[in-house]
N, C-alpha and C positions, 0 to 999 in steps of 0.2 A: 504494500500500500504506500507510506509514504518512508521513506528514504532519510530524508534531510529535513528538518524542523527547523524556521527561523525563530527567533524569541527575540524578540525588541524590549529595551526595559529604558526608560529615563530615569531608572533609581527609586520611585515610588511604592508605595503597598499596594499599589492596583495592579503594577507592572508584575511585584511578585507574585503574584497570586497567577497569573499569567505562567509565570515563569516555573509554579509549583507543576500546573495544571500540562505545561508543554515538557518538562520534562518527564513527568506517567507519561506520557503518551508515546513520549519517546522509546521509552526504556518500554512499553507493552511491545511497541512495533520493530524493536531494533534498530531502532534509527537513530542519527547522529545530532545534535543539534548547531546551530551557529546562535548564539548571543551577540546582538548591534547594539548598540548607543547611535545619537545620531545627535553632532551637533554642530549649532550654528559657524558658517564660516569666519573666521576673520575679518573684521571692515579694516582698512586704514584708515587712519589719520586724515581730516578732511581738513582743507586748504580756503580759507576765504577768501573775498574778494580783497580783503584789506591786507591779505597777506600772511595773516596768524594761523600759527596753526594749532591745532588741539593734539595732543597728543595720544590724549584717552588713556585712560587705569591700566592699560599693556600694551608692551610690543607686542608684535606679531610670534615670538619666541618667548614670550612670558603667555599669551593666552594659547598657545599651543602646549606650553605644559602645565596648565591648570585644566586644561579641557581635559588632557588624557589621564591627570587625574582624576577628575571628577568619572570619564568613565569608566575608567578599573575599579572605582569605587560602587560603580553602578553594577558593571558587568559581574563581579564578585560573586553577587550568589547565585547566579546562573552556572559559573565554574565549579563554586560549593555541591551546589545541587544536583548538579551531571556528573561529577567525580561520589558523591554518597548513593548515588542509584547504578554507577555504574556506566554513565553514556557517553561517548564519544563525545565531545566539545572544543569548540576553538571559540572565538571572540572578535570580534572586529568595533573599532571607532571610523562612525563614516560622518565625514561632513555634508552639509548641504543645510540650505536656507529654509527647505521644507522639511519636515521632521517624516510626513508621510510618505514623500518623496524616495527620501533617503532609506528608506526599512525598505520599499520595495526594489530599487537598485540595489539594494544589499542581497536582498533576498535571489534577484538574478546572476547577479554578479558571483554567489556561492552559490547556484544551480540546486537553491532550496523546493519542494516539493508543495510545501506549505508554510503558514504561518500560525503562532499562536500567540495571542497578544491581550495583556488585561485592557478593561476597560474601566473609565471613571463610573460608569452608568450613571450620568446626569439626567437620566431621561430623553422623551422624545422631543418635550420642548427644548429642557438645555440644550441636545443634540444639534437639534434646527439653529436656535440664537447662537450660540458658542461656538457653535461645530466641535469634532474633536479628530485627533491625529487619526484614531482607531475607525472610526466613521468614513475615513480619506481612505484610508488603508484598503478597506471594506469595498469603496466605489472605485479604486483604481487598480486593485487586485486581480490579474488574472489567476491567481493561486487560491487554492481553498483556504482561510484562514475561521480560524478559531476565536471567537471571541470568550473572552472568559473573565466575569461579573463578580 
C-alpha cells in the first residue's frame, strides 16, 4: 500500500499528534517515513529611497542557523518516535514562503506515497476565514493525505 509516509510538523501539539498517528501507520505498513519542517525564506535587508538601510534582527547566516534550529527542534520527535517503533526515518528543513507549498515539494521531491498531517481543527468557519496550511495541503494534494484531529 503505501511505501513512504511524509509527516510535516511546525513543532506544535496538533503536528504531534499527526506525527503519533503517521508513525502506527507507518510501522503497520512497513513503510518508511520523511519528517519536513518548512520555513520561511530569508528576506534581505531593504534599501530606501533615502539610502538607509535596515539591517533586521539577522544576517542571512544568523537566520539560517536559528531556522535549523528551530527545526531539529521540531523535527525531534518524529526521529524519537520512528526510532521507538522501529521505522525507517530521515528528516528534511525545506524553505519556501508557502508552508503548504513547501510539505508538498517535499513530499515529491522524496517520492512520498502519502501524507499525514495534524490538524488545528478550527472548524468549518475558522477553516473558510483563516484558512489553514492543512486545508492547502488537502486542495493541492495529488497524494492521499491523512488528516489527523
Amino acid at each position: 500500500m503505501y511505501k513512504h509516509i511524509l509527516l510535516p510538523t511546525d513543532g506544535s501539539s496538533f503536528a504531534a499528534k499527526g506525527i503519533r498517528e503517521g508513525v502506527r501507520l507507518a510501522k503497520a505498513l512497513g513503510a518508511k517515513v520523511t519528517g519536513v519542517y518548512v520555513a520561511p525564506p530569508f528576506v534581505p535587508p531593504v534599501y530606501s529611497e533615502a539610502g538607509i538601510r535596515y539591517s533586521g534582527p539577522f544576517s542571512a547566516a544568523e537566520y539560517k542557523q536559528v531556522t535549523e534550529k528551530i527545526a531539529k527542534k521540531a523535527l525531534g520527535p518524529i526521529e524519537r518516535a520512528a526510532r521507538a517503533a522501529g521505522v525507517r526515518c530521515r528528516t528534511r528543513l525545506v524553505t519556501d514562503p508557502q508552508p503548504w507549498r513547501g510539505i508538498l515539494r517535499a513530499a515529491g521531491d522524496g517520492r512520498c506515497d502519502a501524507i499525514v498531517i495534524g490538524s488545528h481543527g478550527r472548524g468549518a468557519v475558522g477553516g473558510l476565514i483563516l484558512g489553514s496550511e492543512t486545508s492547502r495541503v488537502l486542495a493541492h494534494s495529488k497524494l492521499p493525505v491523512l488528516v489527523v484531529r
